[in-house]
C-alpha positions, -999 to 999 in steps of 0.1 A, spaced: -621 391 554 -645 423 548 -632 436 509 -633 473 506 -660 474 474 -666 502 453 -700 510 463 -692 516 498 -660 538 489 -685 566 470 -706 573 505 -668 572 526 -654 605 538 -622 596 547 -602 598 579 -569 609 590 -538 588 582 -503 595 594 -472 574 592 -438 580 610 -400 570 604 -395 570 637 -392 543 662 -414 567 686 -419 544 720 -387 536 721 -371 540 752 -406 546 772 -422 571 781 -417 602 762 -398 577 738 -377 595 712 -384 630 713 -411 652 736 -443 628 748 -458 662 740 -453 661 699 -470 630 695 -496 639 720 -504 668 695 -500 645 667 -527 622 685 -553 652 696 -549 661 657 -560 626 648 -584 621 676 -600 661 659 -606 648 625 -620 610 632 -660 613 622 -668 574 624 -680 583 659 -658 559 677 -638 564 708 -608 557 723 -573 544 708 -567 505 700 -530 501 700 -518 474 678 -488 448 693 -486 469 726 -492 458 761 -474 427 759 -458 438 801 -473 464 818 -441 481 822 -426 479 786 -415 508 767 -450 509 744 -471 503 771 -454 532 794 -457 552 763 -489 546 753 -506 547 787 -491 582 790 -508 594 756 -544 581 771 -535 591 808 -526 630 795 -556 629 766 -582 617 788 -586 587 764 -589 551 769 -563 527 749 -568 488 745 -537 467 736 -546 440 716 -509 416 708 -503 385 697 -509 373 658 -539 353 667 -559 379 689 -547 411 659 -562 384 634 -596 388 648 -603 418 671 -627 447 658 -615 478 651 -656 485 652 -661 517 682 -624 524 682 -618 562 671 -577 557 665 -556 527 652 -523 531 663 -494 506 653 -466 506 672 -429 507 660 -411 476 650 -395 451 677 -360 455 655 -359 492 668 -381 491 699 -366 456 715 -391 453 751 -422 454 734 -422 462 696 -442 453 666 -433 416 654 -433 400 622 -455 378 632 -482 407 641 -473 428 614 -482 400 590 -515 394 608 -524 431 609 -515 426 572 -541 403 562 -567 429 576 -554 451 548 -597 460 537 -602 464 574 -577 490 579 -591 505 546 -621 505 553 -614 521 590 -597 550 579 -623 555 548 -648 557 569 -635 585 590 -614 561 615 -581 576 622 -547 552 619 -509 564 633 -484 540 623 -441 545 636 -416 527 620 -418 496 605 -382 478 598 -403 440 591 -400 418 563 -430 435 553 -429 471 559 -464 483 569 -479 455 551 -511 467 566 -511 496 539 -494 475 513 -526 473 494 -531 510 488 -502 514 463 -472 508 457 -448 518 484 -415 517 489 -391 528 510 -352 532 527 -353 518 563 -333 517 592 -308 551 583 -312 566 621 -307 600 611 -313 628 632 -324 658 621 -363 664 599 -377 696 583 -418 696 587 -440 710 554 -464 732 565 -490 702 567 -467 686 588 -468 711 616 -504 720 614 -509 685 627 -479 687 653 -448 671 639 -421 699 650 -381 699 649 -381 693 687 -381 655 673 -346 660 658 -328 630 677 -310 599 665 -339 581 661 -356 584 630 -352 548 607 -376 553 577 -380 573 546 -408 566 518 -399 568 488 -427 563 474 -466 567 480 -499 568 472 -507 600 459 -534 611 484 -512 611 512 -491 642 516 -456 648 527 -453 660 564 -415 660 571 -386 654 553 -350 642 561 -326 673 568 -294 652 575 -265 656 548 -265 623 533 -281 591 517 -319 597 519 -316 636 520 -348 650 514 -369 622 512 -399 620 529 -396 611 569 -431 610 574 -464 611 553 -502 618 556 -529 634 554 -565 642 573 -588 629 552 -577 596 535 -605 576 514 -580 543 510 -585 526 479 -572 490 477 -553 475 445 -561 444 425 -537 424 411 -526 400 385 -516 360 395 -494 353 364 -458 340 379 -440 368 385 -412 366 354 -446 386 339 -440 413 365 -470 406 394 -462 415 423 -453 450 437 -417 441 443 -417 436 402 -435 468 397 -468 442 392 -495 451 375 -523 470 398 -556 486 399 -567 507 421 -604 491 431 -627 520 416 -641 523 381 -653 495 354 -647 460 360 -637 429 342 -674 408 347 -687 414 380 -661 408 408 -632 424 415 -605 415 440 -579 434 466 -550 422 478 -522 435 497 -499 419 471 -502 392 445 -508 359 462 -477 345 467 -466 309 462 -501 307 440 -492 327 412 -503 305 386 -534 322 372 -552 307 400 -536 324 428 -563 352 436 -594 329 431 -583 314 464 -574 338 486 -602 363 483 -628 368 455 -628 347 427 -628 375 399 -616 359 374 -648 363 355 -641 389 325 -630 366 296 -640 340 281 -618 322 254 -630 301 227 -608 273 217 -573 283 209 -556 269 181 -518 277 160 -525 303 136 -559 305 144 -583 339 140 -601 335 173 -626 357 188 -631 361 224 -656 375 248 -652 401 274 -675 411 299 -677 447 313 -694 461 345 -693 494 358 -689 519 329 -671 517 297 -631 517 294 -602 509 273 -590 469 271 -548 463 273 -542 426 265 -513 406 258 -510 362 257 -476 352 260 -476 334 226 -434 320 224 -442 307 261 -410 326 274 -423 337 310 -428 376 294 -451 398 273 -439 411 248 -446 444 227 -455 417 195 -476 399 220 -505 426 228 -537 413 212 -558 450 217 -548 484 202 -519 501 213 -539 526 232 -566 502 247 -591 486 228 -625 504 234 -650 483 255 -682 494 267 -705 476 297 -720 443 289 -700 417 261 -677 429 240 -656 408 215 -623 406 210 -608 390 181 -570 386 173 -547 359 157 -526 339 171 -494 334 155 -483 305 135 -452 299 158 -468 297 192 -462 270 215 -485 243 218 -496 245 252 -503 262 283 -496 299 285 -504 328 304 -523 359 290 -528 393 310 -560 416 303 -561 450 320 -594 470 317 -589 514 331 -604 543 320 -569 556 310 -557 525 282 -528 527 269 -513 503 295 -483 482 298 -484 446 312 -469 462 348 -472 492 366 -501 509 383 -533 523 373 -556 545 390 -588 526 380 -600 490 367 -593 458 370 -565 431 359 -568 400 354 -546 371 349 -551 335 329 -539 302 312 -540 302 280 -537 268 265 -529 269 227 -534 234 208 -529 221 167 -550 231 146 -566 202 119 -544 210 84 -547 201 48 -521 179 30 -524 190 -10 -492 204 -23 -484 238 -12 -490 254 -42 -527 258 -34 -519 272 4 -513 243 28 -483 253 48 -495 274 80 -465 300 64 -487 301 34 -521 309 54 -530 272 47 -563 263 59 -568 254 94 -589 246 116 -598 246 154 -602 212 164 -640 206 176 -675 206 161 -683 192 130 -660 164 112 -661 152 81 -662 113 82 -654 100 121 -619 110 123 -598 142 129 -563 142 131 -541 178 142 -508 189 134 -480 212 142 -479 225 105 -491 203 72 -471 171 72 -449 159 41 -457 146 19 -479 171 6 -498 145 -21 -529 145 -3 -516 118 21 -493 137 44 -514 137 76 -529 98 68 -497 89 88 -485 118 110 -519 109 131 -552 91 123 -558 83 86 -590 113 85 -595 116 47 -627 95 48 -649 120 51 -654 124 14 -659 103 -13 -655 118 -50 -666 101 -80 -642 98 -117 -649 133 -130 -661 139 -168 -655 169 -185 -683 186 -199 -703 165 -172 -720 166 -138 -700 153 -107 -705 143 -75 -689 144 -39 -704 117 -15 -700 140 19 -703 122 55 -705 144 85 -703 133 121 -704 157 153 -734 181 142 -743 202 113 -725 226 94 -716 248 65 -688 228 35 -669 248 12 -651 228 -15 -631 235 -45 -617 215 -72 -584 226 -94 -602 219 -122 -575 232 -149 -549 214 -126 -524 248 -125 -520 241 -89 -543 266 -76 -578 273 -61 -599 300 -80 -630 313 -71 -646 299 -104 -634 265 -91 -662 262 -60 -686 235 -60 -706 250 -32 -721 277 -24 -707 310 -23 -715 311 17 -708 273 24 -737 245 16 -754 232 45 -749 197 57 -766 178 82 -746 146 105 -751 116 81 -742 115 44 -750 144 19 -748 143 -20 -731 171 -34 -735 177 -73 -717 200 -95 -708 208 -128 -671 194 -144 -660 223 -172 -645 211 -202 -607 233 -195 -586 206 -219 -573 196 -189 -573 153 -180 -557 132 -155 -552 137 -117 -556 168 -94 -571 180 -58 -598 189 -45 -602 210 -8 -636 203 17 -642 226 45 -665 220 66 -674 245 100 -696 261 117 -690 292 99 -697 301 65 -680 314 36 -648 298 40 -620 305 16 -591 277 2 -567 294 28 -571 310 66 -586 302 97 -615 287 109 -628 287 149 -639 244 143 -645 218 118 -622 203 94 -603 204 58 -598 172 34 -574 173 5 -581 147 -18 -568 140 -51 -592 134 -78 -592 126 -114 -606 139 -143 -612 121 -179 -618 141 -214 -650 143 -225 -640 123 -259 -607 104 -260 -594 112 -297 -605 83 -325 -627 68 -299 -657 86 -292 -676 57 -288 -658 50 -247 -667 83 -232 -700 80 -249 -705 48 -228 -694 63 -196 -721 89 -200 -749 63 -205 -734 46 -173 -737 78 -157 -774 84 -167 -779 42 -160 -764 52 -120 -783 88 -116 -818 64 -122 -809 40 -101 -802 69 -75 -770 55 -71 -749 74 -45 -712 78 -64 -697 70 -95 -673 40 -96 -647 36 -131 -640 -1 -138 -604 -6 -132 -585 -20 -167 -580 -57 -159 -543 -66 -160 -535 -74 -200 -556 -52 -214 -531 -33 -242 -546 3 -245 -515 8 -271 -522 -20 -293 -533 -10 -325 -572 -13 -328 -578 -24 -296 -613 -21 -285 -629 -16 -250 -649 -52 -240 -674 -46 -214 -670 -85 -202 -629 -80 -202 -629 -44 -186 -605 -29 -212 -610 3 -225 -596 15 -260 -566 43 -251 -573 40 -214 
């Protein structure tokens, strides 16, 4: 099917377009008012076409010779000096060209004109031609269309705007605008036979009659128009339609002119249907679903993603149905209220996602005009929309106790799960598991603190961490609570200030232990990602966090200098050797650390007051 692109539309003139409530061949020839009126109505049409075409092709007419369309239409050529070809059946509209025709017309619906009206079998296949109709009348074809009481009224327009209307009143009595009698539509068609009013319509099409009768529908529009129509087609969304998609839902839609979401845009007469999955218009047309790119999105995560622009610069409406309840939301918009400048080429987009969103798939809706400001329905008069599924997984969490940020309500640190691990294993989590002792997640998933390896600490001396990475390089941030108060401080980082790089395989990291007064056991935090300067809390895109518990031992135990003092010359003894970590003999079961004058034994592995 030929798409009406944007290129094309800025060399189109436009051609005349005229629709009428009115069931017009009814009846024969002559039909429901003078055979005169829309003889004038035609010679107007027939006056203002520039495509340089000739004759009339009559849509879903000539099905009998002697039917009421064909009577009437015969007499319209026969008086007009024009041919007409009848072209009915769904099949044979699917296919013939409207190429050296000057006039469309499109008869009135079977409902109103029984021997030999418009079906819903033809209207829907003249509906499918929506870019061919567009693009007939843009180019300086001319189209007259009579009343259309179908299951989808004029659905051969329906991708111009939204329309909607009141059908089948049969009221009797019109008023013509000014532009309505310049092109021929006069009261001597007041008779019981008018069915349709619009309610409403694309805005370059003018009003050319309106209803008279006392009643429902009073002054609405009875028929519509204009002489030079450039038809712009609409894109829209392929979300399921609780998000409001298509037009019946006031769906979102663009009209096809201005900037683009990356380089294709689709047009539809509606959303597609039974495919409204976020898939729905990659299949039945152009495949435009190639503005965004997400990275991988994770609970709580800070997460930066890439839109493409063609076509000028605009303002960016986006919104990712986070709580998963079939609806965006106000608190779900991910650009500025107004639009989120974007300019042609990448732009990126970054915006968190909220600590509560389901884990799963999603939808999300990104809207690019000139205008911004949009909501996630209604129509625009420019740009593109386009629909997705968003899939939202756990993030990787730490398990120390809260105190140091660990709960995702506490910004504890989290991370997208890819890239770089430390050790082999990475487990992910709806929030930190319990029990937050640096063991939580060991048995909420896989067991993945085995990444680092942290020797006995001395105060007042140099430690190390024993780091193995698997799954690339990358950049580790690590902090110790050296004064055990339960917190991570900036003076507590045992890397550098914009992470330390680390290469797959096992690194060495050495730092310095200060003397606080503080002994025993406490934790320590590893980060490791792709991106530097990390803090203890937040978000990072990929990678991994280990909470381990470490312990530290006073640089001189009191009375008994003479144990620490060994420890440091086994220290030394290991750094020569190159030794990789630090290992603390274990006291052997009987040693008495409160006896009285007890003394450490190297061959017993007691320690005096340890």
């Amino acid at each position: 099917m030929e798409q009406l692109e944007e290129r094309t539309l800025l060399q189109a003139s436009g051609g005349p377009l005229i629709l009428m409530g009115i069931d017009a061949e009814d009846g024969g020839v002559g039909g429901h008012g003078p055979i005169g009126v829309y003889e004038s109505v035609t010679t107007s049409i027939l006056s203002n076409v520039t495509n340089g075409g000739s004759g009339i092709l009559v849509i879903g007419g000539g099905k009998l010779a002697g039917d009421d369309v064909s009577q009437f239409w015969t007499r319209i050529g026969s008086d007009l000096g024009v041919s007409v070809t009848f072209v009915n059946g769904a099949g044979n509209i699917a296919s013939r060209s409207f190429a050296g025709f000057a006039m469309v017309g499109v008869v009135s619906d079977v409902n109103n004109t029984s021997d030999g009206g418009l079906t819903d079998a033809e209207n829907d296949a003249l509906g499918l031609r929506f870019s061919d109709v567009g693009n007939f009348v843009s180019f300086g074809g001319g189209l007259l269309g009579f009343s259309s009481d179908l299951n989808t009224p004029y659905g051969y327009l329906g991708a111009l705007a939204s329309f909607s209307f009141r059908l089948n009143q049969g009221y009797s009595n019109i008023t013509p605008t000014p532009a309505g009698l310049a092109i021929g539509i006069t009261n001597a068609l007041d008779v019981s036979a008018w069915h349709d009013t619009y309610l409403t319509f694309p805005s370059f099409m003018n009003v050319l009659a309106t209803n008279a009768q006392a009643g429902v529908g009073f002054g609405e529009a009875a028929a519509i128009g204009g002489l030079q129509v450039v038809i712009l087609p609409l894109d829209y969304g392929d979300a399921p339609d609780t998000y409001g998609t298509v037009v019946g839902s006031n769906g979102a839609r663009h009209v096809t002119s201005g900037p683009l979401l990356g380089t294709a845009r689709d047009a539809e007469t509606d959303a597609p249907g039974l495919l409204l999955n976020g898939t729905g218009d990659d299949v039945t047309g152009v495949d435009d679903e190639d503005g965004v790119t997400f990275p991988l999105l994770f609970r709580g995560g800070d997460v930066t993603a890439t839109v493409q622009v063609s076509g000028g610069s605009g303002l960016l409406d986006a919104w990712i149905d986070f709580d998963g309840n079939g609806s965006f939301a106000p608190g779900e918009r991910i650009t500025a209220a107004g639009g989120s400048p974007v300019v042609a080429g990448a732009n990126s987009l970054t915006f968190s996602i909220p600590t509560t969103a389901i884990l799963g798939s999603t939808f999300a809706r990104f809207r690019l005009s000139t205008a911004g400001g949009l909501a996630p329905t209604g129509e625009a008069s420019d740009g593109e929309v386009e629909d997705y599924v968003a899939t939202i997984v756990a993030p990787d969490l730490g398990d120390a106790p809260d105190t140091y940020g660990t709960l995702l309500a506490s910004n504890g640190p989290r991370h997208g799960p890819a890239g770089p691990v430390l050790g082999v294993a990475r487990d992910t989590e709806p929030d930190a598991a319990a029990p937050l002792d640096s063991t939580g997640d060991d048995a909420t998933g896989s067991d993945d603190e085995e990444g680092v390896t942290v020797s006995v600490l001395f105060a007042g001396a140099d430690g190390t961490a024993t780091v193995q990475v698997s799954g690339g390089s990358g950049l580790l941030a690590a902090w110790i609570d050296f004064d055990g108060d339960g917190t991570f401080t900036p003076s507590e980082r045992i890397t550098a200030v914009g992470g330390t790089a680390v290469a797959a395989g096992t690194t060495v990291i050495t730092f310095a232990v200060p003397d606080t007064g503080f002994s025993g056991s406490t934790f320590a935090r590893f980060r490791l990602s792709t991106v530097g300067g990390l803090s203890p809390l937040g978000s990072a895109p990929d990678g991994e966090v280990e909470d381990n518990r470490v312990t530290i031992v006073p640089p001189d135990l009191p009375g008994r200098s003479s144990a620490a003092g060994w420890y440091r010359r086994r220290l030394d003894r290991q750094r020569r050797r190159r030794r990789r970590s630090v290992s603390i003999p274990v006291p052997r079961r009987g040693c008495d650390s409160d006896r009285p004058g007890q003394q450490r034994s190297r061959q017993a592995g007691c320690m005096d007051g340890f």
